[in-house]
Structure formats: C-alpha cells, structure tokens
N, C-alpha and C positions, 0 to 999 in steps of 0.2 A: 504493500500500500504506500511504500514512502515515493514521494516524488523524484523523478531520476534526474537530479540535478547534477554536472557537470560542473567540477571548479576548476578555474582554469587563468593563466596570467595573462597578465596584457598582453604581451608578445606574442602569447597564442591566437589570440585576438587579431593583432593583424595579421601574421600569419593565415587565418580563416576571411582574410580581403575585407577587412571592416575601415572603412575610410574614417578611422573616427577623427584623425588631424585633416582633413580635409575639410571634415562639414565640420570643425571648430565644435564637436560636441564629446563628451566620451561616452560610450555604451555603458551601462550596468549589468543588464541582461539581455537575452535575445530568446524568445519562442520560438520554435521549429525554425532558427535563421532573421528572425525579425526583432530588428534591435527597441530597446527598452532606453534613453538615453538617462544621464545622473539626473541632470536639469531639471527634467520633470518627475522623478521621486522625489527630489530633497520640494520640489515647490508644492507637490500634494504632500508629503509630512509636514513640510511648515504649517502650511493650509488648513488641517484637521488637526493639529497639534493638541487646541486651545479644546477641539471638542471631544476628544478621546476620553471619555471617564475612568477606561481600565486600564491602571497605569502600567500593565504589561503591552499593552499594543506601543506604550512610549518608546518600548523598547526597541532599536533601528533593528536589528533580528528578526522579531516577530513582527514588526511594520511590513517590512521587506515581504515576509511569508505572505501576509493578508492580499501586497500589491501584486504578487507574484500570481495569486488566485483570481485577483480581477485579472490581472492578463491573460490568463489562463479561459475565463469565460468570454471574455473579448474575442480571442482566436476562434472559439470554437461556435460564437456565434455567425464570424464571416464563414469559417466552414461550412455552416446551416446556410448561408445566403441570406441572411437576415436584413443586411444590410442593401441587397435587390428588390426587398419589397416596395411594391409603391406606397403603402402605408408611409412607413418608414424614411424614404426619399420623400414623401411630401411633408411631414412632420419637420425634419429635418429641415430641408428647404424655408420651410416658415420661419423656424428660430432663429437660420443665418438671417432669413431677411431682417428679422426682427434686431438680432443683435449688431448687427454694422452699422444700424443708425444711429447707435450711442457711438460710434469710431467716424464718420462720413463727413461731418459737418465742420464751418470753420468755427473753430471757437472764438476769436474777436469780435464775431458778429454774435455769439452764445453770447459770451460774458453781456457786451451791453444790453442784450436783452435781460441776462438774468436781472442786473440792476437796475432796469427798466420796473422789473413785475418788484422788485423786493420794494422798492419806494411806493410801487401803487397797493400792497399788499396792505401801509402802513393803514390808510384808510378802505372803509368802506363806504359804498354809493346809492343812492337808494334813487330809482330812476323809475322810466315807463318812458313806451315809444310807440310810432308809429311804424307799420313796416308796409309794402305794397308789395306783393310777391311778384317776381319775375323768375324765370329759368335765367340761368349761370350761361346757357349759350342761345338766348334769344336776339332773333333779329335786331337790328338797327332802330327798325321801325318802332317794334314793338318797346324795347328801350327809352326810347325817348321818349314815349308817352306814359309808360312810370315814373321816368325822371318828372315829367311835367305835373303828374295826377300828384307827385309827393313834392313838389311846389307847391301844389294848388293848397294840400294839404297841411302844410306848414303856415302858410298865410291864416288857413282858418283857426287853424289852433292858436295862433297870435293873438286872432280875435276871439274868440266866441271860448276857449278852455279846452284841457283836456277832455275832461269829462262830458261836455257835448259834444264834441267831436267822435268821441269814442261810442258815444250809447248811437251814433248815426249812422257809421261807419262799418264797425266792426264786424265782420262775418266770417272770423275762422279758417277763409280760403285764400280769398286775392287780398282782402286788405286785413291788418290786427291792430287793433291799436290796447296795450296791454301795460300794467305795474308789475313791474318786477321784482318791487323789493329791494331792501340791502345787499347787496353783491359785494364782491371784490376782485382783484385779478385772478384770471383763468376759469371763470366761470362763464365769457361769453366769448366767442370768436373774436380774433385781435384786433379788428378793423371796429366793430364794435366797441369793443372795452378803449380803444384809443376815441372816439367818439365821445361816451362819454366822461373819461377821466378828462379830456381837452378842453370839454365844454363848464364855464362856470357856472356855478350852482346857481337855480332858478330861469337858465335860460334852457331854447331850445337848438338843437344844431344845427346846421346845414346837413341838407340832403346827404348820404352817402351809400356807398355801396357794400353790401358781400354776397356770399353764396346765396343768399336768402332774397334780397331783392335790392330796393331801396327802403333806409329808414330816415328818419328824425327823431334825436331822442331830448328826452327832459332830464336834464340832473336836479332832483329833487333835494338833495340834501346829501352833507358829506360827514362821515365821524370816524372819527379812530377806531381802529379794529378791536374788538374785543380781545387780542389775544389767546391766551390759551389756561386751561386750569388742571389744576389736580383733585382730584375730588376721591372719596370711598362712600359706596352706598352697601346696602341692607337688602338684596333682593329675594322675594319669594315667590316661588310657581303654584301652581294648584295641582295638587295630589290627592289624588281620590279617594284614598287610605284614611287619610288627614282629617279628622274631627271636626276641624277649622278652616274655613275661608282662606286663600291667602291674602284677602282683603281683610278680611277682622285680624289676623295674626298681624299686619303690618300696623296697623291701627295701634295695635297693644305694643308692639317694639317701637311706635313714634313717642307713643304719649312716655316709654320708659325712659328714652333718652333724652325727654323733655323735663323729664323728672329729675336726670342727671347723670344718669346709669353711662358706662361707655361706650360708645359708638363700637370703638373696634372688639369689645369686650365680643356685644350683641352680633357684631359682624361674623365674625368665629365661631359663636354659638348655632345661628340660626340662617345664616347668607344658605343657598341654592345657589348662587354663582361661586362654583368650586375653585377658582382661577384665582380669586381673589379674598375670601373669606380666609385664609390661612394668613392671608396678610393685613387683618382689618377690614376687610373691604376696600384697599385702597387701590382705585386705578390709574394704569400709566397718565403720564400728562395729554392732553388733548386742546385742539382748537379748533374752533369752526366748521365744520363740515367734514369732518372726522371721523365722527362716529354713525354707523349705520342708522341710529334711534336720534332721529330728531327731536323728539318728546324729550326724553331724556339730556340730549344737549341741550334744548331752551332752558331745563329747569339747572343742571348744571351750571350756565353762563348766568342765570337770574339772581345766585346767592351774588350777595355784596361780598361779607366777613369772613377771615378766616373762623372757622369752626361753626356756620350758620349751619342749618338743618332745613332742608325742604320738607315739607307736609305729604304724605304718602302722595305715589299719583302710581299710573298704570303705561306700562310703554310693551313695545312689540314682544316683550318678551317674559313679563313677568310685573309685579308690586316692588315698588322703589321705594328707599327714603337716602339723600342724599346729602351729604358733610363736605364742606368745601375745605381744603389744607392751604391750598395753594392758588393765586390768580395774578399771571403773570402777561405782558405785552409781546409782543411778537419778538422771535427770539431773534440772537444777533445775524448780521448776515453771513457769519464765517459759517455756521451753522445752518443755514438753511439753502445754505450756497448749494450743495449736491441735489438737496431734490429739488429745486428749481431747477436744476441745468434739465431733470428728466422731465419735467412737467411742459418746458418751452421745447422739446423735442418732440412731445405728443398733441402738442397745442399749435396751431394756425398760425404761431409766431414761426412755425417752422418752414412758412413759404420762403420767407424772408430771410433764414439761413441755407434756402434749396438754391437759391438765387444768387449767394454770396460763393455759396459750394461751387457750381455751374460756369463760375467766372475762372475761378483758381484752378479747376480741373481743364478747361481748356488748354490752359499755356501750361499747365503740371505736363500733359499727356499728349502736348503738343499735336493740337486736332488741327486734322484738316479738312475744309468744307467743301462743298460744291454750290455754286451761287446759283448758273444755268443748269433748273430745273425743267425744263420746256419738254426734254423726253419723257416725263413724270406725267405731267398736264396734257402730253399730247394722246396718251393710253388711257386716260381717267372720261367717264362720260357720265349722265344723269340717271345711271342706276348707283352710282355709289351714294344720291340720296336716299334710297329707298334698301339702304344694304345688299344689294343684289350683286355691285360691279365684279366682274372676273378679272385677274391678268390675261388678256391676251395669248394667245396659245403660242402665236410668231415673236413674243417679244422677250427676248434674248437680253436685253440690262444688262451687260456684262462691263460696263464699264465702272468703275471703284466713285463713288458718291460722300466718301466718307472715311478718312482714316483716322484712330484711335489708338494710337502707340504702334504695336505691332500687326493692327489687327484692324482689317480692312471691310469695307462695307459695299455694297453695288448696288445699283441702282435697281437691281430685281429686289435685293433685302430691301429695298425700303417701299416698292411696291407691294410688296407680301406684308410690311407691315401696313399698308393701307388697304390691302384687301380684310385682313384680321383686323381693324382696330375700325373698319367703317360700322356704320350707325344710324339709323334714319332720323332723320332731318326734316322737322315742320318746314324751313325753310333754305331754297338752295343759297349757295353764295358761291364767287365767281372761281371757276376752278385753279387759276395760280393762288388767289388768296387759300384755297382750302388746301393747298399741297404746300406754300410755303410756311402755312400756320403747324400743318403735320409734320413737315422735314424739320422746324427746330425743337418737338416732340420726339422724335424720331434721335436726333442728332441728344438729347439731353438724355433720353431712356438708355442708349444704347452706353452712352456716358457712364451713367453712375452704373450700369453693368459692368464696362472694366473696370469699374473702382472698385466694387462689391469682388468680384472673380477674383482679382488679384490683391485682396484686404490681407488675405492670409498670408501671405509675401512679404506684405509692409510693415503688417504692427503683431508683433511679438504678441503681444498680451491679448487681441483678439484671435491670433491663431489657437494660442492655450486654453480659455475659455468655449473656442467651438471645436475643438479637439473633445473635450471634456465630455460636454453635450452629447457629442457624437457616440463619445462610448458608452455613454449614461442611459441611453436610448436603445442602441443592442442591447446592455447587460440588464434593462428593462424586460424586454421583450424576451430575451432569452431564459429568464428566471421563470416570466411567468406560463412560457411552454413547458419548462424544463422542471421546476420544482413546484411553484405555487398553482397553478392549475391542475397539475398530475396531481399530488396530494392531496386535494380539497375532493379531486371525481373517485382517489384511491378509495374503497369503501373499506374493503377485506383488509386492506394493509393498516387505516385506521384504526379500526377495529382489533386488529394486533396490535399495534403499537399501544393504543389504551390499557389493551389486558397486560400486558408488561407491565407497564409501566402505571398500573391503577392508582400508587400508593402516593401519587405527583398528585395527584385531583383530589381537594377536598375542600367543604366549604369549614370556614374559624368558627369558633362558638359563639354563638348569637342568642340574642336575651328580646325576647316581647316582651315591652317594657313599659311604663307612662315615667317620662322624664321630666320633671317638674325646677324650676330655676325661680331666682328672686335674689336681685340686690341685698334685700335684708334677711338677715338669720333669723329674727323672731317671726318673719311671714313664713318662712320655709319649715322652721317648727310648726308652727300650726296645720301647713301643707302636711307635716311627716305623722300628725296625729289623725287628721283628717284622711289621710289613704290606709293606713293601720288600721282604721273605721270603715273601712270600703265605701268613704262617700267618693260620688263618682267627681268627673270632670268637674261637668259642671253646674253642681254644688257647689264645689269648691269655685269656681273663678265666681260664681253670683256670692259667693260669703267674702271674699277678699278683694275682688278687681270693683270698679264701678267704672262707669261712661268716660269719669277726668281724672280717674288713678290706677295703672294696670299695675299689680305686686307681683303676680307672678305669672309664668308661662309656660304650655306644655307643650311636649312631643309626642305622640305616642304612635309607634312603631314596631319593625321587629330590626334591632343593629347587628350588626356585630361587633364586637365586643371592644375593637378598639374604633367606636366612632369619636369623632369629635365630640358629639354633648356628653358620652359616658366618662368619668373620670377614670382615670389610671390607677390601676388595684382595686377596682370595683369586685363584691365579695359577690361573686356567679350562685348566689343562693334564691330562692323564687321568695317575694316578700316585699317589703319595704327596708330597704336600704339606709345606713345610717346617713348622715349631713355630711357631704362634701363641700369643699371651697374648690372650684373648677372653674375657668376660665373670667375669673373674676365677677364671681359671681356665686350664690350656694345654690347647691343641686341635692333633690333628693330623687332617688326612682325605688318606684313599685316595680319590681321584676314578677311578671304573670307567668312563664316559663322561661325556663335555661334551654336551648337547645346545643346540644354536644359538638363539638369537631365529629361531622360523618363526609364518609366518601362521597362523591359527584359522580352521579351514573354516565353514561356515555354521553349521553344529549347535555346531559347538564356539562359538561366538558369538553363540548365538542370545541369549542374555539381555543380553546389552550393546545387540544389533544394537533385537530388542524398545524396551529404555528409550531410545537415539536417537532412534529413527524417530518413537516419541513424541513427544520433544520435539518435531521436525521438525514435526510433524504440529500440537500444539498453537500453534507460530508460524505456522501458517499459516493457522489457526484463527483465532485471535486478528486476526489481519491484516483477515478478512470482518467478523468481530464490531464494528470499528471500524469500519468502512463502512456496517454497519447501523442501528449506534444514536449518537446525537448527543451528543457531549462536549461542556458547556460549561463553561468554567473560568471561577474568577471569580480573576482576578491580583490585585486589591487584599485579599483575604482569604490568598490563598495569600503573598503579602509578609506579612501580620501573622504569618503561620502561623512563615512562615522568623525571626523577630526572634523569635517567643516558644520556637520549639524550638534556638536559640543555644546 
C-alpha cells in the first residue's frame, strides 16, 4: 500500500532532461514525468499555513504527503478526461472571464474613481426623477423626441411641482416619474449618480442620458451617511415544542433587560441565533445596506446611545430585541480602499475604465487597423436588418483587416462576426455607418481577447490563482464520481461499514426537563418550591411574572446534557434540581426523565455513517492512485524548501 516514491538528487534530475535552469524554476516533484515546481508548494503552504488546525499537517513532511495526494487526484482526473467535459470547459471559461477583470483594467483611471465614490459615499441623497424610456439603440428620430418630451417635461415640473406632474404623467412604461429615497454611491448607474451628486440640492437637472432613457432628477436633500454600527440582539424563532410564543418569550426577555438583567447574560441563555449567542449576541460591525433584513437594519441604525435597547419587533427571520455597542462614521479610506476598487469594477463606472483600457492596449499591442472598409459594405444588404444576411458563398476576404500582436485578423473574420453578432432592427441605418460602428466593436472584442488569452503570460499572480481554480474544479468533480456519490448510492457497503463500526454512533444523555432562570435567588427559590409542588408553568409565571415585571423564564425541552441553559455538573437525577448560578443568572430544573447515552440505529446515523465511509473509501483510493502513477521527489530541493519555509 505504500506509495512508490523514488528519491533521487538533483543531478538525477537533469540527467532525466528537466530544464529546470532554463525555465528559472526548480522541480520538487514530478507525477508519471510531470513536474511539480518549489514555487508553488512553498506559496500553497504559506497560503493554508494560518488555516491548518492540526499542527501535524504544519509539518513540511506531512504537508508535502497531503500535496502529493492532491496531485495525485489531479492526474488521475485528466486520465478520466474530466477536464474534456463541456460542463467543465464552460464553468471554467466563466471564472477566467470573471477573474481577468480584476487584472485588465488601468488602475489610474481605478484609483480616481475609487476617490471619486469614497467622497460621495461620505453623504447620502434623497432625490426622485423623471425618466422617458427610450431603447439604448433607437433611431435618431425617435431620440430626439424624448430629448424634447423630457424638455417639455422639465419646464413643467419648474412650474406646476413634482407631484402634479407625477400623478399626470406617470405610467410604468414610456414615462416614471418616481422618489427614490436616501441613496448613496453605487446604488444607481454612474451617469445617474453623477446627475445627481452634481446637481445642488432643491434644484432640478438638465436633461441627461443612460441605458434607461432620458431623465431629470431632483436632489431633494443631502446628509451624512449614517455610517456603520455594532450592535448584539436577542433572537427567537417559533418552535412548536415551545409552551410559549416566541412573541411573548421576547416580550418577557425585553421587559428583563429593562429591569437590568444583562443583555449578553440573556443573549447566551436564550439567542436561537447560534453564531452569535456564545458571544452575547454580539454582531460583526455593519453599514447600510448590508445586511439582508432591512427591518432589522432601520431598527439597528435608529438607536442613538451606546447601550440603548430597541422594543421587541419581528424581521424575516425571527423576534429581535436589539443593544447598540458601537456607532461609528464611514470608515477611513485606506480601508475601504479594496472593496471599492471591486465594487467600481462591477458598477457602470467600468465603461469609463473599458475606455481608458482600449487606449493603452492599442499602442501596448501595437494594433493595426484597416480604414477602407468598402469590401465589408459592398457584401452587406437589407437582410442583415431582419437577421437573415449570409456571407456570400464567392467571397473569399482573405485579405488581413486587422493585426493584434502576432495574430492577424481578415476580413472574412470580421464578416463572420457580422453575420453572428446581427440582430433585427426597428430601424435601418446606412450600411458604412453600420459596418464602421461594428469594425471598432469588432476591432475592441477581439482586443481584450488577446489580452485575456495571453493574461496568463503577463501576471504571475493571475496565472496562480486560475491555475488553482482549474485544479479545484477537476478535484471537484472527480471526488464526487469517485468517492462522494459512490458512497452515499453504496447501500450494502454502508451498511457494513455501520455494523463495524456501530460503537462510533451514539446519541449523549439527554434530560426532558422545565429549565427555569431569574436574576434573583429569592424568585428562583420560590420557583424550586413551586415545581417540588408540581404546580405547573403557568401557575407559576401568573404567581411571579405580571404585564410590567417578568422574574422568571422557562425552557422546556428534551437537551442534552451539555446544552447551554443546563449548568455544568448538573446531578442527571429525575426531580427538581438544587439552585445553580449559571450564566449569570440562577437556574433551577425539574428533570421529568434522564434518558441514557444509547446507540443511533442506522437511519439515525446515517449522515455521520455517509461522511466515514467516505473517508474510508477515499484512503483506499488514494492507496491505488499511488500505485498507478510515479512519484519522484527531488530531496535536494525539498531540503532548500525546509530552510526557506523556517
């Protein structure tokens, strides 16, 4: 079973034709002949360093093992052809597109936008506009009499107000006239938001354009961004089990912490949001439009004071009550620098760096053009308005239209792209404009194509990254033919594997229990004479609690043994429990039965039984895989490796 790994010196190495002083890299290892270089071990060890838990993987030894096993299912995935699927090629495909536009752009023209949006960030705008919809590639005609109808419409809004204009107007389709609200940068297309951050507050703008149509907007008022807070709430869901509302429960944990009782105490105690309850209830910081629960952020952004408390309310997910820590202003720019640079990459400011890119890449990749399009126009007729046109069966285009470094374009490629890229057309327009509109389409597509193609040539650290992907994606796909979908359909073998291994499955001892709590010892005495009495619930909360004092609150469940409300060294006896001090707070429980640590039947097991077997199954995998393909390590590299990762 052990892997047949081959130690061997450097000089053996090149001996075996490994160019490694050539391509300025040194090998580490090679699968069946296919090199492994240092470079990218030591940068995925740095890489995973921080997230390794088991301080044995720290080990460069056992590192080495792990990465040896992913290359190991890397090979044997292209073995399979995994990497021929179309799935796979399209997926693929996507992510490079996706990832070279964070690598493409010029960043001179990045930065002044970033600083662009971080100054408009500082305020927000509260506005309402007119729009008149037009298509993005409408006639002439038809243009200018939107242009005219949102003159016509500016004048009246000058006169007569918003709001008659709007109640007159407004239909939904060709014209809106609408309030927007408080905004701020990047929540509206860029030509808009420069609209109106430009225009001063209480006026209207001139006329302008985007994809949408023509508008004129109103800046209604301007104010400083709320910034961002840190808050901890109290959340509870409804469970059917549950005695209680989780609308009356939150009711009874406001009025406690009204009383004085501690926020993170109760948070600990009784939060249903499990992410956070172990910490108070306290969550990451946040700003405007941030969080999924709008409900929830108004109330969040409405406390003034550190330590205010909102009044219970109900948001998409559950009963809230909310504690403010922290309320802070928009953070500085050195910090917010990186996600704005992604944010103006995804946002409409990025025509405006498509445009900057488009310049530098012509004289980068020393293009050449062709001015005398007339053989383009002379093939083109009045079916390319109706999508219909064909190339010509005699036209032969063989002359070069187009060069882009080493890679040349003709004048049949750019006719193929107008046959592919035509589209029908409300209205014609004259055939040089429509062919010289397409050839610098044509001329800018095929552009940022060689820049994309040849990214992984230029920048080191996009190559690594879609390297990555790339493996990440087979060893995907290959696991889930290979392991995780065979095991889960394995029945007979699960089946085995459970009866082995039965003694792995079992549930912890668990208490059906009423878990009773109170700020005060002398209420929770009373509680511990009152359930020793079998008076029920609620009895008890109508003897103790009223409308504008809750003393105490229940649980009643079945736990297990080490839940959060049960104290630590709770005596697993069925009864009434003595007085514990437990999460700042006293707790007594009525234990109605003890149920014992027993085994988990197959079903009750099955998802644990599932993820073993897998493993199981992947080491034994792993075990052939090494048998198949030829490990050679190269020890005088993997020694430099060990001195430079010290």
């Amino acid at each position: 079973m052990k892997m047949k790994v081959l130690h061997v010196t450097l000089t053996l190495f090149l001996l075996l034709g490994y160019s490694v002083l050539a391509q300025n890299k040194t090998v580490l290892f090679t699968v069946d002949g296919e090199p492994v270089y240092t470079n990218e071990f030591k940068r995925v060890y740095s890489k995973n360093l921080d997230l390794v838990k088991d301080d044995s993987q720290k080990d460069i030894d056992n590192y080495l093992k792990l990465f040896v096993n992913y290359k190991l299912k890397i090979a044997e995935a292209k073995a399979l052809g995994l990497d021929q699927k179309p799935s796979y090629i399209r997926e693929f495909k996507n992510y490079k597109n996706q990832l070279s536009k964070n690598y493409l752009n010029d960043n001179k023209v990045t930065e002044q936008l970033i600083k662009e949006a971080y100054n408009r960030l500082q305020t927000e705008v509260d506005a309402s506009h007119i729009l008149v919809r037009i298509d993005e590639n409408a006639s002439p005609q038809d243009t200018l009499l939107a242009y005219q109808e949102i003159q016509k419409l500016r004048g009246r809004v000058l006169q007569e107000g918003f709001e008659a204009v709007k109640k007159d107007i407004h239909n939904g389709r060709t014209l809106f006239a609408e309030e927007l609200g408080y905004f701020t940068a990047f929540k509206m297309v860029y030509p808009f938001e420069n609209a109106v951050y430009n225009t001063p507050v209480g006026e209207w703008s001139q006329p302008f354009r985007t994809q949408f149509g023509y508008h004129i907007v109103w800046t209604k008022d301007k104010r400083d961004n709320r910034g961002e807070v840190t808050v901890a709430h109290i959340m509870l869901t409804e469970n059917e089990k549950a005695e209680q509302s989780a609308k009356d429960r939150i009711e009874e944990l406001y009025k406690r912490v009204k009383q004085g009782e501690d926020f993170a105490a109760l948070a600990k105690q009784f939060s249903d949001d499990k992410s956070s309850s172990a910490n108070g209830g306290k969550l990451n910081t946040f700003s405007a439009g941030q969080l999924s629960s709008k409900i929830f952020e108004e109330q969040a952004f409405s406390l003034q004071n550190v330590n205010d408390v909102t009044k219970p309310f109900k948001s998409e997910f559950g009963y809230h009550i909310i504690k403010l820590h922290e309320k802070n202003g928009i953070k500085p720019f050195s910090q917010l620098e990186p996600e704005l640079k992604n944010r103006i990459k995804r946002d409409s400011r990025s025509k405006v760096i498509e445009a900057k890119r488009i310049d530098k890449l012509m004289a980068q990749y020393n293009v050449s053009t062709q001015t005398d399009l007339t053989p383009i126009v002379a093939i083109l007729n009045d079916d390319f308005f109706t999508s219909t046109w064909k190339i010509p069966s005699d036209f032969k285009g063989e002359e070069t239209l187009l060069t882009i470094g080493n890679k040349t374009y003709t004048q049949y490629d750019f006719a193929d792209f107008l046959e592919k890229s035509q589209r029908r057309r409300q209205a014609k327009v004259p055939l040089k404009k429509l062919v010289d509109d397409n050839y610098k389409v044509f001329v800018e597509s095929n552009l940022k194509t060689y820049q994309e193609d040849n990214l992984e040539f230029e920048n080191e650290e996009y190559a690594q990254i879609l390297s990555e992907y790339r493996d990440g994606l087979l060893l995907f796909d290959l696991m889930e033919t290979e392991i995780w979908n065979a095991a889960k359909q394995d029945s007979i073998g699960l089946q085995e594997y459970y009866l082995l291994n039965k003694d792995k499955y079992y549930y912890n001892p668990r208490v059906d229990a009423i878990v009773a709590s109170s700020a005060k010892k002398n209420i929770i005495k009373r509680v511990e004479t009152l359930l020793e009495n079998n008076k029920t619930i609620e009895v008890i909360q109508n003897g103790l609690n009223s409308d504008t004092q809750i003393n105490v609150s229940f649980i009643v469940d079945t736990l297990e043994v080490n839940h959060q409300a049960l104290p630590k060294g709770l005596n697993l006896t069925e009864g009434v429990s003595k007085i514990y001090k437990h999460n700042d707070a006293y707790t007594v429980i009525k234990i109605k039965e003890v149920l014992p640590k027993m085994s988990k039947t197959f079903n009750e097991a099955k998802g644990n039984v599932i993820s073993d077997y897998q493993d199981q199954k992947e080491q034994d995998w792993l075990a052939n895989l090494s048998k198949k393909y030829k490990v050679v390590i190269n020890q005088e590299a993997l020694k430099q490796v060990k001195e430079e990762l010290k």
